[in-house]
PDB file with SEQRES, HELIX, SHEET and CRYST1 records, atoms N, CA, C and O in Angstrom:
SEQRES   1 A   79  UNK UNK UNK UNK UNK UNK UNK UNK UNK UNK UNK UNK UNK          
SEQRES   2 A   79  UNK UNK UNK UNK UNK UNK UNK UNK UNK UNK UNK UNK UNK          
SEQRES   3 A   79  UNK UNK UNK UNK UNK UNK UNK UNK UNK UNK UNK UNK UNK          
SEQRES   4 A   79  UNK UNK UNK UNK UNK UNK UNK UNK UNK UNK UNK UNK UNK          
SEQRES   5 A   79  UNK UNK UNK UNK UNK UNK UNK UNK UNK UNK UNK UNK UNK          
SEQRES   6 A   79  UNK UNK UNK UNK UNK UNK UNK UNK UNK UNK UNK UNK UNK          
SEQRES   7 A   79  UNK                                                          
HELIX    1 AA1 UNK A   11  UNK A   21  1                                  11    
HELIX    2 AA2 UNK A   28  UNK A   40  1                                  13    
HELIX    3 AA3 UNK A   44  UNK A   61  1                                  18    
HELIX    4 AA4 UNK A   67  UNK A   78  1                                  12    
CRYST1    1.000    1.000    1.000  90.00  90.00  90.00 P 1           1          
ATOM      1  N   UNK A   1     -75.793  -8.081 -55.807  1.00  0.00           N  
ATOM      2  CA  UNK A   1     -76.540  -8.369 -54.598  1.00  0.00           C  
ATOM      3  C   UNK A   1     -77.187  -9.744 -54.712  1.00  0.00           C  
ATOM      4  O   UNK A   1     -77.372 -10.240 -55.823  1.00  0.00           O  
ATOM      5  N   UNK A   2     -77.596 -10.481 -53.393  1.00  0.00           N  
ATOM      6  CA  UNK A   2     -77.715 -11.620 -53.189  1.00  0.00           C  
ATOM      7  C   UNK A   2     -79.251 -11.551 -52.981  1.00  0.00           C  
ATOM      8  O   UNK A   2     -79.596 -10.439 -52.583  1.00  0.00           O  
ATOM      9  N   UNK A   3     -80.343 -12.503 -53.151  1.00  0.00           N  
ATOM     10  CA  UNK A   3     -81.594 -12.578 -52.261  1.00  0.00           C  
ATOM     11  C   UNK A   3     -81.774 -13.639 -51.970  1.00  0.00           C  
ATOM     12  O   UNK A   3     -81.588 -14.576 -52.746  1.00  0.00           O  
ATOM     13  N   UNK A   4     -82.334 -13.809 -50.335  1.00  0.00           N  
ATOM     14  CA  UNK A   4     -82.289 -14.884 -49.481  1.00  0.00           C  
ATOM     15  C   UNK A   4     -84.329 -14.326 -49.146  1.00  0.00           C  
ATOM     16  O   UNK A   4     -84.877 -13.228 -49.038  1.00  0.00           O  
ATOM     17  N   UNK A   5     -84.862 -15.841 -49.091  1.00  0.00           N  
ATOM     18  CA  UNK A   5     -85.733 -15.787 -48.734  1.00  0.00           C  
ATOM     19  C   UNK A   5     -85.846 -16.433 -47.720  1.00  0.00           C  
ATOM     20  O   UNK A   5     -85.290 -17.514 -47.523  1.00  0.00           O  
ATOM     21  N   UNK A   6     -86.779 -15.698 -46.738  1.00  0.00           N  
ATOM     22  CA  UNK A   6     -86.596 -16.091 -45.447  1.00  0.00           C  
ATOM     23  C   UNK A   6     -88.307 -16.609 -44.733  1.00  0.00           C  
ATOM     24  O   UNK A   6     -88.983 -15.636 -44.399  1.00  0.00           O  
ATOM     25  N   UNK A   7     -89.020 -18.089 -44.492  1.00  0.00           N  
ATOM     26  CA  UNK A   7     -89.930 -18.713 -44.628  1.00  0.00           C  
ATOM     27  C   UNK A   7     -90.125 -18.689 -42.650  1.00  0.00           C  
ATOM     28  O   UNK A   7     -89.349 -18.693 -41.694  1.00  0.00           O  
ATOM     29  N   UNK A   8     -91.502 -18.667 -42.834  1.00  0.00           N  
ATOM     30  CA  UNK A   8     -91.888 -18.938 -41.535  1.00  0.00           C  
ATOM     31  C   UNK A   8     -91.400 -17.590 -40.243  1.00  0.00           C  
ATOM     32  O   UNK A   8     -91.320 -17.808 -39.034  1.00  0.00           O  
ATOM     33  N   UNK A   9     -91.281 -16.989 -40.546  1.00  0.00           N  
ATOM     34  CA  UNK A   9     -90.707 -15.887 -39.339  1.00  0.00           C  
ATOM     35  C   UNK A   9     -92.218 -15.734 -38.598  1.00  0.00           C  
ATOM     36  O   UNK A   9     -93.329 -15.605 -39.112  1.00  0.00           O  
ATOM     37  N   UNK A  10     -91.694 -15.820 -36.795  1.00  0.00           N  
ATOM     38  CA  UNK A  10     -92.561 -16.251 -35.841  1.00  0.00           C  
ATOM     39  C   UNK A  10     -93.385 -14.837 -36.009  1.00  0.00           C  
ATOM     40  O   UNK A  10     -92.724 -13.845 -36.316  1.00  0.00           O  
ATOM     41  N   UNK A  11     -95.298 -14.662 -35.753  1.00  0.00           N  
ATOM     42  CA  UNK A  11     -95.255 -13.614 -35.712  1.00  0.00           C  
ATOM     43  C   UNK A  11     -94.526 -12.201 -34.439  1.00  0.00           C  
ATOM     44  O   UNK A  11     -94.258 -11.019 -34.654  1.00  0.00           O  
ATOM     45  N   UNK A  12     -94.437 -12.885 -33.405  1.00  0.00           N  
ATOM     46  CA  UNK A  12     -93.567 -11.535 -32.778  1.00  0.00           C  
ATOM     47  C   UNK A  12     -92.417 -11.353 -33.319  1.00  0.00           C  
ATOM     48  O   UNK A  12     -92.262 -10.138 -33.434  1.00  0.00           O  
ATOM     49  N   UNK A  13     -91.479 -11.944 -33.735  1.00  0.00           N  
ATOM     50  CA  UNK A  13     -90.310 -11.303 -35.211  1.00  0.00           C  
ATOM     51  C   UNK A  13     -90.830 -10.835 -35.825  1.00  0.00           C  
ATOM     52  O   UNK A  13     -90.304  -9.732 -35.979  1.00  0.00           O  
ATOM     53  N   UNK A  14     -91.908 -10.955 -36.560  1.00  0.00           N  
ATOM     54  CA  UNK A  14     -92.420  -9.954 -37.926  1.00  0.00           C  
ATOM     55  C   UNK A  14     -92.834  -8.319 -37.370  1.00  0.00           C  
ATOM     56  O   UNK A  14     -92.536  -7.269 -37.939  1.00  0.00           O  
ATOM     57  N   UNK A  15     -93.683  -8.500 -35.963  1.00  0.00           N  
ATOM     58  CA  UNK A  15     -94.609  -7.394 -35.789  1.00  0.00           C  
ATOM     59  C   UNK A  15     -92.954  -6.605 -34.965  1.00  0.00           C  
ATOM     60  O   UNK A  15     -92.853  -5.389 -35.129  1.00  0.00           O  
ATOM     61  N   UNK A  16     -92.043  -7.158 -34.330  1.00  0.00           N  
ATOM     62  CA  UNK A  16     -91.051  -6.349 -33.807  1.00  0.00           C  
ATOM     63  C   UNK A  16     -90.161  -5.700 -35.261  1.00  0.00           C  
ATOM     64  O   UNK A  16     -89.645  -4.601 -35.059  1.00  0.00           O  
ATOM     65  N   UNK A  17     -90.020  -6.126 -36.261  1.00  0.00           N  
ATOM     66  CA  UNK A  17     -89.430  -6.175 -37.080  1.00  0.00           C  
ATOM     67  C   UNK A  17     -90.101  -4.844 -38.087  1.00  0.00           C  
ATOM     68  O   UNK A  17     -89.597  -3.860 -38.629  1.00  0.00           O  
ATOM     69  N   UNK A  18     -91.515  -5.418 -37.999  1.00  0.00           N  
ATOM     70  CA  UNK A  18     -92.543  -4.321 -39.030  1.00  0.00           C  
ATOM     71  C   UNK A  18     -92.184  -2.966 -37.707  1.00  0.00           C  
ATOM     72  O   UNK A  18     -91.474  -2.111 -38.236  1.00  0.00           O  
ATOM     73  N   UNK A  19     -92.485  -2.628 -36.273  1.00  0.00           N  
ATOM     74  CA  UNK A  19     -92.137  -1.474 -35.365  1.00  0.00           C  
ATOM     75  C   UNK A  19     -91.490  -0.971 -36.172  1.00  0.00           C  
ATOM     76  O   UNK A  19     -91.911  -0.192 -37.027  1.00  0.00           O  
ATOM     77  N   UNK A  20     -89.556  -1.600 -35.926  1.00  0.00           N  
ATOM     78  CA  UNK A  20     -88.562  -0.965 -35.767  1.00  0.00           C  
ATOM     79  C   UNK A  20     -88.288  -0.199 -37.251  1.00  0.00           C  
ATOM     80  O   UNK A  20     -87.747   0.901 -37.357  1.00  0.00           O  
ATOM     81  N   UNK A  21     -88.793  -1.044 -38.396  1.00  0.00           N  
ATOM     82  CA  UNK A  21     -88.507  -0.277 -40.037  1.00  0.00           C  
ATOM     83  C   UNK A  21     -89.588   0.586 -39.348  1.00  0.00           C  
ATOM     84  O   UNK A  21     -88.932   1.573 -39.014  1.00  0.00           O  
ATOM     85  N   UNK A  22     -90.898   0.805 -38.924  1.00  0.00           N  
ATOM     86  CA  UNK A  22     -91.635   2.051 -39.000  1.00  0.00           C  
ATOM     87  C   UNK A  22     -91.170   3.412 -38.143  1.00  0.00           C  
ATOM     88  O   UNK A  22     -91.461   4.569 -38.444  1.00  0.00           O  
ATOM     89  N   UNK A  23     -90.428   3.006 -37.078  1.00  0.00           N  
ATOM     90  CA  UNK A  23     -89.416   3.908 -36.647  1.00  0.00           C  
ATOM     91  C   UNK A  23     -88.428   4.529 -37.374  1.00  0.00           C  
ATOM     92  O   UNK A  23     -88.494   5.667 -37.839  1.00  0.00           O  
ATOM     93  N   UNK A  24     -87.166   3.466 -37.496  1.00  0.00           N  
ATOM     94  CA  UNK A  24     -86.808   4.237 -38.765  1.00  0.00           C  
ATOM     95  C   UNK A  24     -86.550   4.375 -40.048  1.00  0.00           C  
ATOM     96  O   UNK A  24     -85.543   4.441 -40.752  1.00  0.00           O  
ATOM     97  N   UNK A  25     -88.043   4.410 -40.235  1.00  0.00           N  
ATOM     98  CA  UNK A  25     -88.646   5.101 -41.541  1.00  0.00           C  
ATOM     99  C   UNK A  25     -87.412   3.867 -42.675  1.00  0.00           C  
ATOM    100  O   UNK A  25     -86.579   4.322 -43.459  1.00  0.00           O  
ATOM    101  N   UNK A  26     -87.563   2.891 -42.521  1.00  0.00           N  
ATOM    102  CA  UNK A  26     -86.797   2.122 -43.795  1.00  0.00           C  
ATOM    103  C   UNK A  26     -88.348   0.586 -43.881  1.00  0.00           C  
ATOM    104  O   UNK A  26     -89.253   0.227 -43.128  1.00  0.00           O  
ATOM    105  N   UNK A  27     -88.015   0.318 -44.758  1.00  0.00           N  
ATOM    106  CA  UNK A  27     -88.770  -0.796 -45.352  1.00  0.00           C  
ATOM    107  C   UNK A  27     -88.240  -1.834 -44.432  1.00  0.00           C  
ATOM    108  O   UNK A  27     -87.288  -1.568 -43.697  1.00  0.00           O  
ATOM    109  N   UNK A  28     -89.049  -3.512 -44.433  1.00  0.00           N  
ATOM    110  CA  UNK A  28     -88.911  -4.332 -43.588  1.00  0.00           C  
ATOM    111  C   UNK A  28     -87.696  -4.424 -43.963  1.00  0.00           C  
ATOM    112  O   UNK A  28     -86.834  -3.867 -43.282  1.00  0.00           O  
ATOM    113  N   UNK A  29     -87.389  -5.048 -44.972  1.00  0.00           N  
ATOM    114  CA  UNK A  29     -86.423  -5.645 -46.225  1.00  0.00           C  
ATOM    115  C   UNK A  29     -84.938  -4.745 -45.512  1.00  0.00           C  
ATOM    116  O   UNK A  29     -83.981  -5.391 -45.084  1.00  0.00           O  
ATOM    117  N   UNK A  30     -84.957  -3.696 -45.494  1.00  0.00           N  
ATOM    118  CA  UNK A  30     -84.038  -2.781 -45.062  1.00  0.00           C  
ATOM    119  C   UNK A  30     -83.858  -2.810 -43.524  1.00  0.00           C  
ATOM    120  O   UNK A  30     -82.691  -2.883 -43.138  1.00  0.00           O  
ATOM    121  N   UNK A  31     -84.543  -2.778 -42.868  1.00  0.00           N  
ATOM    122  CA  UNK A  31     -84.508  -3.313 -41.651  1.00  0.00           C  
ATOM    123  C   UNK A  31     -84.020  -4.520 -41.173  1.00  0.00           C  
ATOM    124  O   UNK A  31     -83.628  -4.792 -40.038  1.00  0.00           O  
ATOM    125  N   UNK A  32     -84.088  -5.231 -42.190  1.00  0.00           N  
ATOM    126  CA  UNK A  32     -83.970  -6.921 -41.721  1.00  0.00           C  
ATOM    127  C   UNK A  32     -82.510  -6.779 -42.141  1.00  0.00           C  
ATOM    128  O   UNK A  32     -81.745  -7.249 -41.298  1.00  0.00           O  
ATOM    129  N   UNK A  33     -81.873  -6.220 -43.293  1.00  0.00           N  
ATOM    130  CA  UNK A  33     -80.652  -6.262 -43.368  1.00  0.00           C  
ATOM    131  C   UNK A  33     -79.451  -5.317 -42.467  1.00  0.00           C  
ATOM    132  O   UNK A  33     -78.311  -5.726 -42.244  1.00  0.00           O  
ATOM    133  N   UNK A  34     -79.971  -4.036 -42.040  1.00  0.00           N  
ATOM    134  CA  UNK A  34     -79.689  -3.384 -40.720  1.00  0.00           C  
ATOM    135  C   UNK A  34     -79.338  -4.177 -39.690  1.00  0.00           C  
ATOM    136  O   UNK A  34     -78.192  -4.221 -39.243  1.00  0.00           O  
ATOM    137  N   UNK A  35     -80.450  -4.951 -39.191  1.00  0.00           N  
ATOM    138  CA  UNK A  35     -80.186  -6.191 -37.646  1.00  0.00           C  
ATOM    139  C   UNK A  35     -79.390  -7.080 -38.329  1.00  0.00           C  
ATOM    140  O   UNK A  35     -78.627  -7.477 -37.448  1.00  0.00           O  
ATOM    141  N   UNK A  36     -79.012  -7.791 -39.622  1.00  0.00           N  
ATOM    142  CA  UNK A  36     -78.341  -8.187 -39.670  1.00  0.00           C  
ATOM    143  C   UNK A  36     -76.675  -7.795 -39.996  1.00  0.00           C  
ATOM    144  O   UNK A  36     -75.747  -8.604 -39.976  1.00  0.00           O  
ATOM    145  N   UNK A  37     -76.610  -6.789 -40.202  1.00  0.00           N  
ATOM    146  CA  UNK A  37     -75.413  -5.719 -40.441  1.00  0.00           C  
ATOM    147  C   UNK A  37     -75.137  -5.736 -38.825  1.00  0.00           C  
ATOM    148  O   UNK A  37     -74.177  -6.424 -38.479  1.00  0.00           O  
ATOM    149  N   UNK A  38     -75.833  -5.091 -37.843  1.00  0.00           N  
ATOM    150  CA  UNK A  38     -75.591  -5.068 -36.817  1.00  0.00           C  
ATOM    151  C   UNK A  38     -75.388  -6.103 -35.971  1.00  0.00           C  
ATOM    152  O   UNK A  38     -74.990  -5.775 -34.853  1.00  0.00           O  
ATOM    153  N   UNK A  39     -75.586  -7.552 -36.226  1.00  0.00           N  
ATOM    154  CA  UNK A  39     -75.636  -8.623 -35.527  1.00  0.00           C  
ATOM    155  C   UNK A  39     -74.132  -9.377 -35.840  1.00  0.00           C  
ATOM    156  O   UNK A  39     -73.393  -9.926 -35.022  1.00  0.00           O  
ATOM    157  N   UNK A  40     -73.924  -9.193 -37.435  1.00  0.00           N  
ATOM    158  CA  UNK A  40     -72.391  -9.885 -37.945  1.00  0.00           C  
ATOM    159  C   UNK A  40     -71.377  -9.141 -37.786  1.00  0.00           C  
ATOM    160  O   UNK A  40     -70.253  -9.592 -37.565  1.00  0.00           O  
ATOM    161  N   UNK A  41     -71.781  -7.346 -37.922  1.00  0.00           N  
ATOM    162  CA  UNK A  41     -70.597  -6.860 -37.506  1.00  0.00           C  
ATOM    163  C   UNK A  41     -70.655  -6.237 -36.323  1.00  0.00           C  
ATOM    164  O   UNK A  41     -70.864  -5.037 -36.499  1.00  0.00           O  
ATOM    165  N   UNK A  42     -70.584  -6.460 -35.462  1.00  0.00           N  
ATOM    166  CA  UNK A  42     -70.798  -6.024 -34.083  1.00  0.00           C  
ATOM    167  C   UNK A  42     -69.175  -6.370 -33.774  1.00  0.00           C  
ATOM    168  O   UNK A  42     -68.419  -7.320 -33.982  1.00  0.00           O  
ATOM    169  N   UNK A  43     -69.079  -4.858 -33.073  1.00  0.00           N  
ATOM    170  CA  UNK A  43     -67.133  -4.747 -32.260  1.00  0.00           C  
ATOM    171  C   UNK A  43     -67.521  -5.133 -31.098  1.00  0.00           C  
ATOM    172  O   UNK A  43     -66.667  -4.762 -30.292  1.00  0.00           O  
ATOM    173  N   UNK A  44     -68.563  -5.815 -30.455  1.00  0.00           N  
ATOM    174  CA  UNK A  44     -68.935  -6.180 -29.569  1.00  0.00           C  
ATOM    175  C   UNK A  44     -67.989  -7.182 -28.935  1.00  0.00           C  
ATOM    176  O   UNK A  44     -67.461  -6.888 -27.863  1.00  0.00           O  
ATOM    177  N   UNK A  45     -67.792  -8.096 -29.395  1.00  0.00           N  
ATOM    178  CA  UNK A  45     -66.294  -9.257 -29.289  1.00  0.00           C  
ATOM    179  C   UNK A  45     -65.167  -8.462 -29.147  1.00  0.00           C  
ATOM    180  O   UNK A  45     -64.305  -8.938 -28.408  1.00  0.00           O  
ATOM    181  N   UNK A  46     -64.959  -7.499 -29.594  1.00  0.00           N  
ATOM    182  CA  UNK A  46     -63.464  -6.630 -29.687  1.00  0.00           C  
ATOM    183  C   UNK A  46     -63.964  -6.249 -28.658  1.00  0.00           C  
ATOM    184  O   UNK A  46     -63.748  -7.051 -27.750  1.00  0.00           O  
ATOM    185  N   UNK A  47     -64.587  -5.324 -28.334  1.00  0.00           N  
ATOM    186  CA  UNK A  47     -64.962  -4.589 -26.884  1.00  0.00           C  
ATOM    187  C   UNK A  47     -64.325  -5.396 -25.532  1.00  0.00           C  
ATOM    188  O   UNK A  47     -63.360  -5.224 -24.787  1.00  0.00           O  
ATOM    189  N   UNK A  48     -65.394  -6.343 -25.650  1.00  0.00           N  
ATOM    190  CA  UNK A  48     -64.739  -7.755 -24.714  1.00  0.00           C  
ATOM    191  C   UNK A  48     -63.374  -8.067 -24.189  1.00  0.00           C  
ATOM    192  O   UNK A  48     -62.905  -8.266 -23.068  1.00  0.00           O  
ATOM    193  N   UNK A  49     -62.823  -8.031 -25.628  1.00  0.00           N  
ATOM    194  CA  UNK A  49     -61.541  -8.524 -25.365  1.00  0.00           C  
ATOM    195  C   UNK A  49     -60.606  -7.554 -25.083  1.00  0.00           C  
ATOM    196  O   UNK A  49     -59.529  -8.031 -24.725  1.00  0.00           O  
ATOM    197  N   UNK A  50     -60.669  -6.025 -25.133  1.00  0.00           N  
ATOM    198  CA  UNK A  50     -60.249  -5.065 -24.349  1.00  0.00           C  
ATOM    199  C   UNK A  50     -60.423  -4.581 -23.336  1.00  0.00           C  
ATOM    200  O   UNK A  50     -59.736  -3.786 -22.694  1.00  0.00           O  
ATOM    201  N   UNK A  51     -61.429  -5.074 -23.125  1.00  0.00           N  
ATOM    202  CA  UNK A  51     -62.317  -5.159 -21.744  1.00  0.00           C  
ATOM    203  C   UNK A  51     -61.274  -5.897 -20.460  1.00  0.00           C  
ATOM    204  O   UNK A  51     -60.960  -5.436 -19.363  1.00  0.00           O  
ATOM    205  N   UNK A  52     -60.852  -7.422 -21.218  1.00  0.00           N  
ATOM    206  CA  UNK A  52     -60.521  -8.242 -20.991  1.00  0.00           C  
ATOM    207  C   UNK A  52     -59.038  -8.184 -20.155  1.00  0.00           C  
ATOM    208  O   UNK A  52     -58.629  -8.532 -19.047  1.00  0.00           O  
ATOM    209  N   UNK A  53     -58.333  -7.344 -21.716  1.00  0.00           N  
ATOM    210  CA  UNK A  53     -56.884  -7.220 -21.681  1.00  0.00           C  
ATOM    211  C   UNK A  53     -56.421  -6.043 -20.502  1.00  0.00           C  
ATOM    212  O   UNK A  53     -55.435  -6.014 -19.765  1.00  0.00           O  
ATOM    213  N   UNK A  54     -57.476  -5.173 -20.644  1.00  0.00           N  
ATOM    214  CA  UNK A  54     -57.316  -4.179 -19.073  1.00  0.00           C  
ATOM    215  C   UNK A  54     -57.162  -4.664 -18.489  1.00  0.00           C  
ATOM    216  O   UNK A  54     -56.056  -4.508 -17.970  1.00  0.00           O  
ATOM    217  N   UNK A  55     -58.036  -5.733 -17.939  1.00  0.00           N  
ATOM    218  CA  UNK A  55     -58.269  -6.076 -16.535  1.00  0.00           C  
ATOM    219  C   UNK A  55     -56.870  -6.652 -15.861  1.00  0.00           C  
ATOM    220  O   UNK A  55     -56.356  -6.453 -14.761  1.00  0.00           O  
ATOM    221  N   UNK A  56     -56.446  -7.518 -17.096  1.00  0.00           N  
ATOM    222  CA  UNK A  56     -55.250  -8.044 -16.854  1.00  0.00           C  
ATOM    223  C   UNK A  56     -53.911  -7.462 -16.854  1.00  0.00           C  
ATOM    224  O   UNK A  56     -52.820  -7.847 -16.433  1.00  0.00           O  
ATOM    225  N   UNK A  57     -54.346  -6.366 -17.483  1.00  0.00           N  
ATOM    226  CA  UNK A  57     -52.547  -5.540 -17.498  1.00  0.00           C  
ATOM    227  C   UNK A  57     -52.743  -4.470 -15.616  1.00  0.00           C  
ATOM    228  O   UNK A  57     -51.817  -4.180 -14.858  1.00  0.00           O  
ATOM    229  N   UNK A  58     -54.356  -4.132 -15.416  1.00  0.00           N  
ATOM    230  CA  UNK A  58     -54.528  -3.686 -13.964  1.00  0.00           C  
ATOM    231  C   UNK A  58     -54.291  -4.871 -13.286  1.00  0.00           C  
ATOM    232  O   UNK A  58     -54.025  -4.534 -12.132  1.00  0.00           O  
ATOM    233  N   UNK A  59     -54.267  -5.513 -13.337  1.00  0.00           N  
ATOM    234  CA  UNK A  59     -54.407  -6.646 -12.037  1.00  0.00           C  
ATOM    235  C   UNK A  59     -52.392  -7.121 -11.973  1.00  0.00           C  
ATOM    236  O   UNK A  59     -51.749  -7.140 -10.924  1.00  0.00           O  
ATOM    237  N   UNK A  60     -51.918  -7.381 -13.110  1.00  0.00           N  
ATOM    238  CA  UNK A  60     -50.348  -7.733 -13.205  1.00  0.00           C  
ATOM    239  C   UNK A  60     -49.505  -6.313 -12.690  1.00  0.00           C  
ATOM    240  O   UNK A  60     -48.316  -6.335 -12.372  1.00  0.00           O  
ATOM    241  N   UNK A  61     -50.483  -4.914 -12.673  1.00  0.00           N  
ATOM    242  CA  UNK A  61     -49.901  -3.894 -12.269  1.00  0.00           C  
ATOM    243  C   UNK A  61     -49.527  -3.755 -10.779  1.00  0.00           C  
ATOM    244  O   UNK A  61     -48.531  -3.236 -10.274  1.00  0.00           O  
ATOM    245  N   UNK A  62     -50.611  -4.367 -10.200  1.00  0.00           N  
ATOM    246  CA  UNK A  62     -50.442  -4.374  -8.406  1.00  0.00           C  
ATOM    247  C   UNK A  62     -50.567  -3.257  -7.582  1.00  0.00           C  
ATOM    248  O   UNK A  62     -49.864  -2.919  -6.630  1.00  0.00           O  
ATOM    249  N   UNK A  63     -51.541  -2.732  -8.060  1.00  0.00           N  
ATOM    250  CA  UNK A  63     -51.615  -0.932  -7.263  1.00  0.00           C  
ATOM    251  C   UNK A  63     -52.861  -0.340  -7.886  1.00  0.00           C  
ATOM    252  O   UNK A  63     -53.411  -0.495  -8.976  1.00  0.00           O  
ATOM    253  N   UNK A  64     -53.194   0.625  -6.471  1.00  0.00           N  
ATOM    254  CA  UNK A  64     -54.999   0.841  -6.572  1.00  0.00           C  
ATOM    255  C   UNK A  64     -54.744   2.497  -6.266  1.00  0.00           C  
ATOM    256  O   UNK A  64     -54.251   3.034  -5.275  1.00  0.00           O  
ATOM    257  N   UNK A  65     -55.199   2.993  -7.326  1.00  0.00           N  
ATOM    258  CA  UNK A  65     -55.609   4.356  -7.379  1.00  0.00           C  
ATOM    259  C   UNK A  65     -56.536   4.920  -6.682  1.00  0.00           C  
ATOM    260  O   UNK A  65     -57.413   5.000  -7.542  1.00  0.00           O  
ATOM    261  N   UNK A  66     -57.072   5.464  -5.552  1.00  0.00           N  
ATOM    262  CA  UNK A  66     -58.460   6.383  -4.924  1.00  0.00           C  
ATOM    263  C   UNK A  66     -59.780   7.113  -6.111  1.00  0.00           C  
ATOM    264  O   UNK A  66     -59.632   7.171  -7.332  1.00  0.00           O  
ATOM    265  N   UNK A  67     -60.602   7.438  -5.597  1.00  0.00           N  
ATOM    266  CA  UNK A  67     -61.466   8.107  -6.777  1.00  0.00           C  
ATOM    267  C   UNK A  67     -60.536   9.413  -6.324  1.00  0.00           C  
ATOM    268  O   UNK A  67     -59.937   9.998  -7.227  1.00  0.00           O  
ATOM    269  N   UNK A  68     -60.437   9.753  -5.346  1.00  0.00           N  
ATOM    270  CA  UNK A  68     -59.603  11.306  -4.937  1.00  0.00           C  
ATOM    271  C   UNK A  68     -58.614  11.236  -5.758  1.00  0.00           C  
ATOM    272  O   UNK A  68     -58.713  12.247  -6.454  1.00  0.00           O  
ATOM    273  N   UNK A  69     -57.481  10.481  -6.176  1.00  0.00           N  
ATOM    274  CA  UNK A  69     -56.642  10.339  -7.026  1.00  0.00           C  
ATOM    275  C   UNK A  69     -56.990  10.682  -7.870  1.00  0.00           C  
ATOM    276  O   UNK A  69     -56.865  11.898  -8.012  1.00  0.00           O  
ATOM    277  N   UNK A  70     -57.627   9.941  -8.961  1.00  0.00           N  
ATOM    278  CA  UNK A  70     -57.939   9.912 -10.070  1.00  0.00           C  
ATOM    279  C   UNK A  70     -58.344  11.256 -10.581  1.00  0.00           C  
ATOM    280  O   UNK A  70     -57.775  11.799 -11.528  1.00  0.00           O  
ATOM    281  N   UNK A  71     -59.755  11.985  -9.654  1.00  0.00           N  
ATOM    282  CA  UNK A  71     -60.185  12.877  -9.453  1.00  0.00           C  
ATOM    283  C   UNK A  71     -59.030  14.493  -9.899  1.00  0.00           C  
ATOM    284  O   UNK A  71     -59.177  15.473 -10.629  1.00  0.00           O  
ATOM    285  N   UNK A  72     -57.999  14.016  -9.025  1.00  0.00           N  
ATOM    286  CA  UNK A  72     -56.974  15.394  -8.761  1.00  0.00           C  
ATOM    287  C   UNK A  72     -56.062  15.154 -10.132  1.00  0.00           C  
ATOM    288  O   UNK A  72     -55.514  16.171 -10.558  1.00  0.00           O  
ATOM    289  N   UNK A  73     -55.826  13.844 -10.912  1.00  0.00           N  
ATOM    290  CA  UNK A  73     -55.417  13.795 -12.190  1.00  0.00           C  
ATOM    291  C   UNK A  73     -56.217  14.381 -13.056  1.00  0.00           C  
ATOM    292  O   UNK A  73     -55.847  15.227 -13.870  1.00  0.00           O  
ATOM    293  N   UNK A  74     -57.353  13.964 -12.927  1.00  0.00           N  
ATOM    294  CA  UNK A  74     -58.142  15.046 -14.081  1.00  0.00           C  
ATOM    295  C   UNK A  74     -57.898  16.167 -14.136  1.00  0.00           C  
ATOM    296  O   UNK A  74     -57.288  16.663 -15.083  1.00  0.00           O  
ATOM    297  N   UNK A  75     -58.318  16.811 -13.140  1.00  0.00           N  
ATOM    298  CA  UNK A  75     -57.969  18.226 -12.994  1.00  0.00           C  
ATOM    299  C   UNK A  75     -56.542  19.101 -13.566  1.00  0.00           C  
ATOM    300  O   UNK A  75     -56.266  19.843 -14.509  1.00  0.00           O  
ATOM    301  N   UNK A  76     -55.834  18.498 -12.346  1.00  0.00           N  
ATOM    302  CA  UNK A  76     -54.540  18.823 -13.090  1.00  0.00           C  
ATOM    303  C   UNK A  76     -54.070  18.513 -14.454  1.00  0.00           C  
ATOM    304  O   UNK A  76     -53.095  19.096 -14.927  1.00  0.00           O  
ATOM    305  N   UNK A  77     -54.854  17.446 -15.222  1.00  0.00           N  
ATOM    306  CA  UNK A  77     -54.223  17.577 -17.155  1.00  0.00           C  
ATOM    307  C   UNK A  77     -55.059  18.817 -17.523  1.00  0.00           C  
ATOM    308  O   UNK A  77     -54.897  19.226 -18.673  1.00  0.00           O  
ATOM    309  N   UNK A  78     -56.156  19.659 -16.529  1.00  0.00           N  
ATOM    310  CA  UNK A  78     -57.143  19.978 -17.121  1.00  0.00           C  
ATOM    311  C   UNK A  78     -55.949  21.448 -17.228  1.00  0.00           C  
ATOM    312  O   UNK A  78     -55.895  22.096 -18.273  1.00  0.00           O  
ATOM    313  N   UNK A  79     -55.421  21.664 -16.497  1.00  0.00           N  
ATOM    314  CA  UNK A  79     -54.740  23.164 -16.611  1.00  0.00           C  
ATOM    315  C   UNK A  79     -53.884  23.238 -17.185  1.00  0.00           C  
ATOM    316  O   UNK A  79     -53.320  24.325 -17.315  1.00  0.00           O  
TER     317      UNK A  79                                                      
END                                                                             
């Protein structure tokens, strides 16, 4: 393991930071590496870009489904 010291953090970063470890129940230290776990690996970008690639394979498709449609497909996989 690595340690990075981290100088000057504004106090509303510290006091949002001190909350969220007291929520859940982990130390700052643990917390701070959490938001950063969650900030570098975020599928958030992947999301996007599937997001993305729908839109474009619906739109090159050329045809619009009803909510009634859609609706009576559910159903019927449902039986």
């Amino acid at each position: 393991m690595n340690n990075i010291t981290v100088r000057n953090i504004p106090d509303r970063i510290h006091k949002k930071l001190k909350k969220r470890s007291e929520l859940s129940r982990r130390s700052i230290n643990s917390e701070i590496i959490s938001c950063l776990e969650e900030a570098l690996f975020s599928n958030k970008h992947e999301v996007e870009m599937i997001i993305k690639k729908s839109q474009e394979i619906r739109h090159n498709l050329n045809f619009e489904i009803t909510l009634n449609e859609l609706e009576e497909a559910k159903i019927s996989g449902r039986k």
